[in-house]
C-alpha distance (Angstrom), angle and dihedral (degrees) to the residues before:
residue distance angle dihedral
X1 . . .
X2 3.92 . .
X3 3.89 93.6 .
X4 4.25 75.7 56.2
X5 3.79 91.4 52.6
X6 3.95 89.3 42.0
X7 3.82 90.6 50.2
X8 3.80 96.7 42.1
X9 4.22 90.7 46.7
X10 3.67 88.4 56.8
X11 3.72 100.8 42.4
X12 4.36 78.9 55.4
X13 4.00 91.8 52.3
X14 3.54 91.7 43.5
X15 3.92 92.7 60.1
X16 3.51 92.5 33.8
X17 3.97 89.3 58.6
X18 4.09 89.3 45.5
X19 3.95 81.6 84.8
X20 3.29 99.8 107.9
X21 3.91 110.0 -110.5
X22 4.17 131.8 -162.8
X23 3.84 124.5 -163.8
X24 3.33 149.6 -134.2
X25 3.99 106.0 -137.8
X26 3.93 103.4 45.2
X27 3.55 103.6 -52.7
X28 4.09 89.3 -28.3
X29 3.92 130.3 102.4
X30 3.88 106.0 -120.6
X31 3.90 85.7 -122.8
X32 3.81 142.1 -23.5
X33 3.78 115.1 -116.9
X34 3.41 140.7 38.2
X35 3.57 102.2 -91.7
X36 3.52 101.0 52.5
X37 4.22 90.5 40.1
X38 3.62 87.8 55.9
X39 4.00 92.2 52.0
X40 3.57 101.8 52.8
X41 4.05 89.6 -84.5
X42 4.31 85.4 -65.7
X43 3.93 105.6 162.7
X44 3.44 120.7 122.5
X45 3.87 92.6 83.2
X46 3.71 100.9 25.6
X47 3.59 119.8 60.9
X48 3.76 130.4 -138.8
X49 3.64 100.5 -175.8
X50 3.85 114.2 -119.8
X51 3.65 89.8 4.8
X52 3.28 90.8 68.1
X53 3.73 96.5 65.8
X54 3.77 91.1 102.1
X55 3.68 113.3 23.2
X56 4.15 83.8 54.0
X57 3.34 119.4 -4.2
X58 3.68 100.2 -162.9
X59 3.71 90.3 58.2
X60 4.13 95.0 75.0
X61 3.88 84.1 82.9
X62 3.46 81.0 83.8
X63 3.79 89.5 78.8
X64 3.79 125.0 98.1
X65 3.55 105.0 -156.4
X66 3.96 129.8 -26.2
X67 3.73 122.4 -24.4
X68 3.42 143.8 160.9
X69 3.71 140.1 -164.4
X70 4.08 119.3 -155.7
X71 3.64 129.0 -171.6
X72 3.61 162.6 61.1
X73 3.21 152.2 -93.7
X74 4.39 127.0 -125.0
X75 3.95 106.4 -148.9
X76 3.78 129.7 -168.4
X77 3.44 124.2 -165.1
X78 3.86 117.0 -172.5
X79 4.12 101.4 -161.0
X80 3.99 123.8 160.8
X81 3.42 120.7 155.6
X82 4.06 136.5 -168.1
X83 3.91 127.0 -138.9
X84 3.47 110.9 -153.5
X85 3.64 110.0 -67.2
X86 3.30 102.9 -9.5
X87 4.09 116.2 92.2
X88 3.51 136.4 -98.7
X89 3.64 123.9 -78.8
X90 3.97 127.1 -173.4
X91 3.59 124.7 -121.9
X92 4.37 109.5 -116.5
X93 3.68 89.4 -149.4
X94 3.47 93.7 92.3
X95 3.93 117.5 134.1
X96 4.03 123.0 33.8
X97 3.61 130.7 173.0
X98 4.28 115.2 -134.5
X99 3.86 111.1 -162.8
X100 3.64 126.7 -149.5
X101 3.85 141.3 -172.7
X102 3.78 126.7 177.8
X103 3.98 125.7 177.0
X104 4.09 121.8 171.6
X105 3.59 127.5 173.4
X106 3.91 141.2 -172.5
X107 3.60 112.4 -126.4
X108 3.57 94.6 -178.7
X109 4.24 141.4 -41.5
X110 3.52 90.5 -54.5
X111 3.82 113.8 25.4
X112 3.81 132.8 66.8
X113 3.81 128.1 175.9
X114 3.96 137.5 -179.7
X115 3.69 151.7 175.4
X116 3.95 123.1 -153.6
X117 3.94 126.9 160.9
X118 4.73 111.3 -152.0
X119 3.40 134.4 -168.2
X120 4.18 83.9 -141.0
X121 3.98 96.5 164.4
X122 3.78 161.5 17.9
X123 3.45 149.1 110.3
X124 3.89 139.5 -158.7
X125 3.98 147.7 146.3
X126 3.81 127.8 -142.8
X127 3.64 116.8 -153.8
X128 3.69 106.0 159.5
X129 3.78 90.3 120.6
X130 3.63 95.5 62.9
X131 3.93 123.7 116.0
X132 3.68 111.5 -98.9
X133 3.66 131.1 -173.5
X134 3.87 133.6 126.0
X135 3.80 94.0 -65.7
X136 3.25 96.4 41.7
X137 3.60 129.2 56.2
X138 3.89 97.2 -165.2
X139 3.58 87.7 -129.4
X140 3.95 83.0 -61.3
X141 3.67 82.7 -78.5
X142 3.71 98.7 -95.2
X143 3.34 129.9 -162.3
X144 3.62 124.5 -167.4
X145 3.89 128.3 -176.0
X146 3.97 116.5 -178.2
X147 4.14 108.6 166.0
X148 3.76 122.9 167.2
X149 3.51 129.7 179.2
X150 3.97 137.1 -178.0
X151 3.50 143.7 -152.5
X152 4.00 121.1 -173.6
X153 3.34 136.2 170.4
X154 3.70 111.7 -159.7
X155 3.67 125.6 -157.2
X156 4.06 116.7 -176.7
X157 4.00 135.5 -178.4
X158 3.58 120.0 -150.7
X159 3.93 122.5 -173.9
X160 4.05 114.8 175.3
X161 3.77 110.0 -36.9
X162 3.58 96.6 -26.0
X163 4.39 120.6 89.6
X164 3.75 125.4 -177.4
X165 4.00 119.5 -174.7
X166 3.99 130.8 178.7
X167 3.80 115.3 -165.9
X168 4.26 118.4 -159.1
X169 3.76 101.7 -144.3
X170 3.55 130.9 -156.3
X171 4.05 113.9 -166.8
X172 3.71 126.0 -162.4
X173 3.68 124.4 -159.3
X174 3.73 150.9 -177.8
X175 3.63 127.0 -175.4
X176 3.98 126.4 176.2
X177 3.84 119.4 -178.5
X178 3.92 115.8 -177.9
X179 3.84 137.7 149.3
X180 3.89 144.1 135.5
X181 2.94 126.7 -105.0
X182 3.65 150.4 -129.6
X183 3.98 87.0 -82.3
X184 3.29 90.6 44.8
X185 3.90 97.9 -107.5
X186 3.52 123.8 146.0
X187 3.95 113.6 -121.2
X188 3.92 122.1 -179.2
X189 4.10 135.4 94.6
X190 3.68 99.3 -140.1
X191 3.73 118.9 -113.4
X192 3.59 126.8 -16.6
X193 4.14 117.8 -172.3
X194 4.10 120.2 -170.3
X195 3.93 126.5 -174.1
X196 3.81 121.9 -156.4
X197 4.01 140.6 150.5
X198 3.90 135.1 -107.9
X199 3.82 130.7 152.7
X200 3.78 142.8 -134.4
X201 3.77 126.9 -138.2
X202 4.10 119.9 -165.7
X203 3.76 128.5 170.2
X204 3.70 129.4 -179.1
X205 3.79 140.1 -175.4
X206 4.01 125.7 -158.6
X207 4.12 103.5 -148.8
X208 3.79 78.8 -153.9
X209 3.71 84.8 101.0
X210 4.27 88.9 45.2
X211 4.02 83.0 60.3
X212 4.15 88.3 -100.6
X213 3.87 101.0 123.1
X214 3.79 119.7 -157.3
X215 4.16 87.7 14.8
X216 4.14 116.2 124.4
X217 3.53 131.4 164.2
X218 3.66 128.7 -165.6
X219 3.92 139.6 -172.8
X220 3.91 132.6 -167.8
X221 3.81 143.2 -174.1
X222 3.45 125.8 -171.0
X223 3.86 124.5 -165.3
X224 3.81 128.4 -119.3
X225 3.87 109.8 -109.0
X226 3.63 110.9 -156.0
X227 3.93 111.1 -155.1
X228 3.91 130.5 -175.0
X229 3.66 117.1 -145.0
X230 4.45 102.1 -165.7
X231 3.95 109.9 -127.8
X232 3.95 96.5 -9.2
X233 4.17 115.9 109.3
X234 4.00 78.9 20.3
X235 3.59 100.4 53.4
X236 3.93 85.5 43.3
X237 3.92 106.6 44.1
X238 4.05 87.6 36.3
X239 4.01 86.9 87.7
X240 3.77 99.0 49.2
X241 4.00 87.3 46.9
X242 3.85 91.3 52.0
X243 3.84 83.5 54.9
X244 4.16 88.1 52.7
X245 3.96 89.9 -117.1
X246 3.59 91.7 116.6
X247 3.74 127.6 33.4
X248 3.45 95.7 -120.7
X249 3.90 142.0 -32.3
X250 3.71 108.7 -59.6
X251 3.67 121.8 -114.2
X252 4.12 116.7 -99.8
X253 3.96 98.2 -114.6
X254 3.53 130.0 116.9
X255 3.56 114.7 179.3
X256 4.21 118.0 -162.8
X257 4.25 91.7 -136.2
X258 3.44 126.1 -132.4
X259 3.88 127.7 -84.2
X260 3.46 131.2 -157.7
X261 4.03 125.8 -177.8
X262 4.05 148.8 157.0
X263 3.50 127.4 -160.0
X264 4.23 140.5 163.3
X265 3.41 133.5 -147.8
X266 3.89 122.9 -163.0
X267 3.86 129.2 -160.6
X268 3.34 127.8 -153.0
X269 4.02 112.5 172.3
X270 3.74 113.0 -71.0
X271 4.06 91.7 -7.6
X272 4.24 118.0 71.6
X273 3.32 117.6 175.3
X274 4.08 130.4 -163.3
X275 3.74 145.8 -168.0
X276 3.91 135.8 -174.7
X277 3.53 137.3 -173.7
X278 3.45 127.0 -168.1
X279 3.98 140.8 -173.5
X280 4.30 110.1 -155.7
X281 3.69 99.0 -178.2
X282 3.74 100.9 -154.6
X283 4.19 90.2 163.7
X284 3.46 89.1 75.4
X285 3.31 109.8 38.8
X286 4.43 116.4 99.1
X287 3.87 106.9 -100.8
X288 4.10 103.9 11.2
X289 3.94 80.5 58.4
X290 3.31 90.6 56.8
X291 3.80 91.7 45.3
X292 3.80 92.8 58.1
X293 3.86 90.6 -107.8
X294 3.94 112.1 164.8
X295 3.63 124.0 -146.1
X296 4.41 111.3 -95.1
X297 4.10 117.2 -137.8
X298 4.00 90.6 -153.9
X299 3.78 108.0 -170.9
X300 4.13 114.3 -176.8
X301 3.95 129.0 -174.2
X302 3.70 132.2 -162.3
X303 3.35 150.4 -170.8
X304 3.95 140.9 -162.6
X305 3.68 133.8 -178.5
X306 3.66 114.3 -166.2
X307 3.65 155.0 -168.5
X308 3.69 147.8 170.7
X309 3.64 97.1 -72.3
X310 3.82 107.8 13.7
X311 3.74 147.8 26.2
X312 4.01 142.9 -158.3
X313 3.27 129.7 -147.9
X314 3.72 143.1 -169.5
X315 4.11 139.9 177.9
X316 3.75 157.4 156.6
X317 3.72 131.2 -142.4
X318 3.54 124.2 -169.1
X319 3.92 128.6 -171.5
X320 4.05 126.0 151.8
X321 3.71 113.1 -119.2
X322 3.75 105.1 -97.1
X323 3.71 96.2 -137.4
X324 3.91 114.6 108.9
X325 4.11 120.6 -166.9
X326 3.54 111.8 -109.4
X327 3.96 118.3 -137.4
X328 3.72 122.7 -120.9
X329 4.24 103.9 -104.7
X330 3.79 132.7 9.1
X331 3.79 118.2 -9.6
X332 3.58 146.6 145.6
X333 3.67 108.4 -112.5
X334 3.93 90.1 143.7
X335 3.56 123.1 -26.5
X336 3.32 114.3 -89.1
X337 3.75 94.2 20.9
X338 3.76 133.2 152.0
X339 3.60 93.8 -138.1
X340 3.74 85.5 62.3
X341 4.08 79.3 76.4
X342 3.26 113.8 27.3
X343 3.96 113.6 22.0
X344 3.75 105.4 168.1
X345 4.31 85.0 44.2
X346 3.71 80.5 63.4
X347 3.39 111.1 42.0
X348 4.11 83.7 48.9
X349 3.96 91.0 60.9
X350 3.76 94.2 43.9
X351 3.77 93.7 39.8
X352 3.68 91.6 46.2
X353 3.89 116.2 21.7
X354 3.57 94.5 29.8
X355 3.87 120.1 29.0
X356 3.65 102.3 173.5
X357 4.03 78.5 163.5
X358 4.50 94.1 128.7
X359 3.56 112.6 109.1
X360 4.11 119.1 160.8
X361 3.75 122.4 47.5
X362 3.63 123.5 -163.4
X363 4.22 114.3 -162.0
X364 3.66 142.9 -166.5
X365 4.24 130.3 175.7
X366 3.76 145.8 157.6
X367 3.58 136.2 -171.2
X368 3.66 126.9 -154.6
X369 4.00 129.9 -166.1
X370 3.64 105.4 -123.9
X371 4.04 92.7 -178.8
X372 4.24 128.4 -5.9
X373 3.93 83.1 -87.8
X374 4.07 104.5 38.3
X375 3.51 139.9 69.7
X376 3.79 142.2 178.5
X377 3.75 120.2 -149.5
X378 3.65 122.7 -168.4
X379 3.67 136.9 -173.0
X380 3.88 150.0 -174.0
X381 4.38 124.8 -163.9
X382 3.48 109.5 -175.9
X383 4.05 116.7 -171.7
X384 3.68 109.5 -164.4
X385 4.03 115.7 -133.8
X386 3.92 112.0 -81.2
X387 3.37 126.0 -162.6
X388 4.28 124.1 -146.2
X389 3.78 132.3 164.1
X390 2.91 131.2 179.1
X391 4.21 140.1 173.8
X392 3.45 114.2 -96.8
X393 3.70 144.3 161.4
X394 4.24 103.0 -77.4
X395 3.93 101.5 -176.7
X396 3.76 137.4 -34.1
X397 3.80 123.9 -124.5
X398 3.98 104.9 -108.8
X399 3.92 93.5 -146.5
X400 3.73 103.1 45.6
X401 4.41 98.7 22.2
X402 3.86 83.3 -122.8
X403 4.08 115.7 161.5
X404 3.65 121.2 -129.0
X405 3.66 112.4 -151.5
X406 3.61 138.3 -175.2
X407 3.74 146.3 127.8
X408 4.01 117.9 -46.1
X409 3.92 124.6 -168.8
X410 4.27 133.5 -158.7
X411 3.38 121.7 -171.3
X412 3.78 113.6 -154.9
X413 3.75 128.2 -168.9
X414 4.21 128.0 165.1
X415 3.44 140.3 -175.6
X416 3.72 130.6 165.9
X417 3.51 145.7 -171.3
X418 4.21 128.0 -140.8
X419 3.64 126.0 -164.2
X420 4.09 120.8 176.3
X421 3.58 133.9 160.2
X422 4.13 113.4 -149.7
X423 3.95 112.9 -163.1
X424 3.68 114.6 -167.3
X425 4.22 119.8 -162.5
């Protein structure tokens, strides 16, 4: 009967997460949970108890008994985008809902262990309501579906003031790429989903035991998961390659890259104060690499005030978009790149399908004690509007198979809402 419940809980996440989600930091949320979201995504040196099963693993240590954090977070993007002349037309995928469930518990002094399921990722546009005619590609009516979803189990060891955790993960993803284009053909396969493992490792020290009250410091790396999406960037890149822009179709994987990061947090009564810094090294990872994606240096603050029975919290993150304008001709972007080809091909799919373009994040949270054992956690991201253009391919002359070029805009904006409940027995 509870393998049932376990079963039927995850089959609920799983089609709660098929919403499809965007992010903040490439195509990554700048933290699951309230807490962090509300501190500028901080985490790897502060802990917030379950939650922190997968921003730090080694931070769940923190917790005294049993708890558990449940909930999710409402995002809005607010993406249109302009190709050359033509105007600006809004992306419909506007509102998604991103689950999340967190549980840690102390076995005993010296061992901790945990089990949480995150929407962590994703990205996409929806421009099937766009105007399209002959002289106006409607923004070829792309559609672009990016969902990412993971399960970890974390197990950590803490001895004195120092905590080290590893976490076996298990990521689920869906990824659908379709569009017309400039002939008005339809190109796309329909959805393509992919499971495969990776890992976290986190470690922490508490200088309380150094004499240095209130001081922690925490480190993280995250694992490369390398996913493979059947007949997606192939189906989609096969058109420009039949056109000689591109070598040759690209391959179908999409690896989430590795991420590596350090942060502190220091506490001094009522006050605590945090700050991460992260490496996500999107140059290396299969597919983004190809894409011309640079690696982001994300660095996040925080603060909290708190008392008995509530807490505020504020932050910024700040990460530069990781898309880079491809050149018209040969190039060296990254070896081996498609951009090397076909430059305004590539900005057009990153400018268009994939507009990782939002870079500063202002945040605000609270949490209030509704009994001894319950809290609610709340938190607002806001992503100012950002502006990117880029040249890209326009149109192609249907008698001669000419390309029309010139400069293309998006204009990006986010804001999101998180609501959790942590219960603590």
């Amino acid at each position: 009967m509870k393998n049932n419940r376990l079963m039927k809980a995850g089959i609920t996440l799983s089609v709660l997460a098929s919403s499809m989600l965007y992010a903040t930091n490439g195509d990554t949320l700048i933290a699951v949970g309230a807490k962090a979201r509300g501190m500028g995504s901080t985490g790897i040196g502060i802990s917030h108890g379950a939650e922190s099963a997968l921003t730090n693993p080694a931070l769940i240590t923190s917790v005294e008994n049993t708890e558990i954090s449940f909930g999710g977070t409402v995002f809005m993007p607010n993406i249109s985008a302009a190709m050359g002349q033509a105007p600006y037309y809004d992306s419909s995928a506007n509102i998604n809902v991103i689950p999340s469930v967190s549980i840690a518990s102390k076995l005993n002094d010296n061992w901790y262990i945990g089990i949480g399921m995150w929407g962590t990722a994703g990205m996409g546009v929806d421009y099937r309501d766009a105007h399209q005619d002959q002289r106006d590609s409607g923004n070829l009516h792309m559609v672009t579906n990016l969902q990412l979803m993971q399960f970890g189990v974390p197990i950590a060891y803490k001895n004195s003031g120092f905590s080290i955790a590893v976490t076996p993960i298990l990521q689920y993803g869906a990824l659908d790429i379709n569009y017309n284009d400039f002939t008005g053909s339809s190109n796309g396969a329909g959805v393509s989903q992919d499971l495969a493992f990776g890992y976290s490792v986190g470690a922490t020290y508490d200088f309380k035991e150094a004499g240095m009250d209130g001081l922690t410091l925490g480190m993280v790396y995250k694992s490369s998961i390398d996913m493979d999406y059947s007949d997606q960037l192939s189906v989609a890149t096969k058109p420009f390659a039949d056109m000689g822009i591109f070598p040759g179709a690209m391959a179908n994987n999409l690896e989430q890259p590795a991420e590596i990061g350090v942060g502190f947090s220091y506490v001094a009564g009522a006050h605590t104060f945090a700050f991460d810094y992260k490496n996500i090294q999107w140059s290396k990872a299969k597919g983004y690499k190809d894409f011309g994606w640079a690696d982001q240096d994300v660095y996040a603050v925080g603060y909290e005030y708190a008392e008995d029975a509530w807490a505020l919290r504020i932050g910024y993150n700040h990460a530069s978009s990781p898309l880079t304008e491809a050149q018209s001709g040969p190039q060296v972007i990254a070896p081996g790149s498609y951009a090397q080809a076909g430059g305004n091909a590539m900005n057009l799919f990153n400018l268009l399908g994939f507009p990782a373009t939002a870079e500063d994040h202002y945040t605000i949270g609270g949490s209030y004690a509704i009994s001894q054992s319950v809290d609610l956690d709340l938190a607002y991201v806001y992503a100012p509007k950002t502006t990117t253009t880029m040249n890209t391919i326009v149109g192609v002359n249907p008698q001669t198979g000419d390309m029309y070029t010139g400069p293309s805009t998006v204009e990006h904006t986010e804001s999101s809402f998180t609501f959790q409940l942590t219960y603590a027995f």
